[in-house]
N, C-alpha and C positions, 0 to 999 in steps of 0.2 A: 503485572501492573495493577494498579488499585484506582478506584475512582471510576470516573468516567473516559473511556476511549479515545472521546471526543473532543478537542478543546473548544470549550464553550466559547470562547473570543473570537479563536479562529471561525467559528462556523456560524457566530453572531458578524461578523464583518464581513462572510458569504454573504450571506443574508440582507443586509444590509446594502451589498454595492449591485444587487439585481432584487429581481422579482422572483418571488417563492413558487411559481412553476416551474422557474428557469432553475433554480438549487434544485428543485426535485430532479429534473431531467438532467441535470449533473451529476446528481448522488447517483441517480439509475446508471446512468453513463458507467460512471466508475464502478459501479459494484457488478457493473457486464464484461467491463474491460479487464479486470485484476484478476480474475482466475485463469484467463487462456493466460495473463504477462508471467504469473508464477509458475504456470503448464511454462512456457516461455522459457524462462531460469531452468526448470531442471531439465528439459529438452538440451539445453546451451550446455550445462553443466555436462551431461552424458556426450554431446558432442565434443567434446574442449573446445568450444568455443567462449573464448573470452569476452571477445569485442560485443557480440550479441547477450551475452550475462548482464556487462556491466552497462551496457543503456536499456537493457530491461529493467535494472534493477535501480537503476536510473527515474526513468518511468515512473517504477510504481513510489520511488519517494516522494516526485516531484506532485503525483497524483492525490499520495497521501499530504503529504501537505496542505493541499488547497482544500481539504475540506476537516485538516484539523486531528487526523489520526495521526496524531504525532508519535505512538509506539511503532505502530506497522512503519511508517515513516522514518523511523530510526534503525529499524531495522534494515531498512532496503538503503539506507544509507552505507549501512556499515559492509552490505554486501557489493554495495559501488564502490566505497573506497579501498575494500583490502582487494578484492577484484579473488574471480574463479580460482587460480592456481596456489593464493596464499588461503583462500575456505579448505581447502584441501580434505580433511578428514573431517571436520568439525559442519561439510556441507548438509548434509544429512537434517541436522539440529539446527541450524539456522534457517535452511527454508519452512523445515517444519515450523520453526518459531513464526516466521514470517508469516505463514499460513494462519498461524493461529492467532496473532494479531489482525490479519484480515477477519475471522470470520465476528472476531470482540466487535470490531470497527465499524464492519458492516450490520452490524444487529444494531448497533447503539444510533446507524443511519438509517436505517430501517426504521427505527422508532421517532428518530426526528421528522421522517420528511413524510410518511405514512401512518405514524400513529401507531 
């Protein structure tokens, strides 16, 4: 990905609809909550379990969303819609991608909401 992680619209309309303590302790929120959800994903994956993959992966789209990382966001998208059994070989490289769009994401919220 190129640019910023973050979409500036999205995370200027965060902004916007509360108060800038209240985005902080949301960004925090999230950037506490995403790594046990991705621990999560391959926990699920090594179980076969499907149903727990795909509303984790569910989760962290929906998570990513709301504050505009719409890479990492598309990523856990595409791991909700083709679902555990169709990643099949290819699971390996997608979480890793997913992971590494979390950590772009989280730097770039880092820098918003801490400076």
């Amino acid at each position: 990905m190129t640019g910023n992680p973050i979409d500036a619209a999205v995370f200027a309309d965060l902004q916007a609809s509360t108060d800038a303590d209240f985005v902080v302790e949301l960004v925090d929120a999230f950037l506490a909550d995403a790594p046990p959800l991705m621990s999560a994903l391959r926990t699920a994956l090594a179980a076969g379990d499907a149903t727990t993959f795909r509303r984790t992966a569910h989760s962290l789209k929906s998570n990513g969303n709301a504050f505009g990382a719409l890479e990492f966001s598309a990523l856990a998208r595409e791991l909700e819609e083709t679902g555990m059994p169709a990643v099949g070989e290819q699971a390996e490289s997608k979480l890793q991608a997913l992971e590494e769009a979390y950590a772009t994401a989280a730097s770039a919220l880092r820098a918003l909401c801490h400076g």
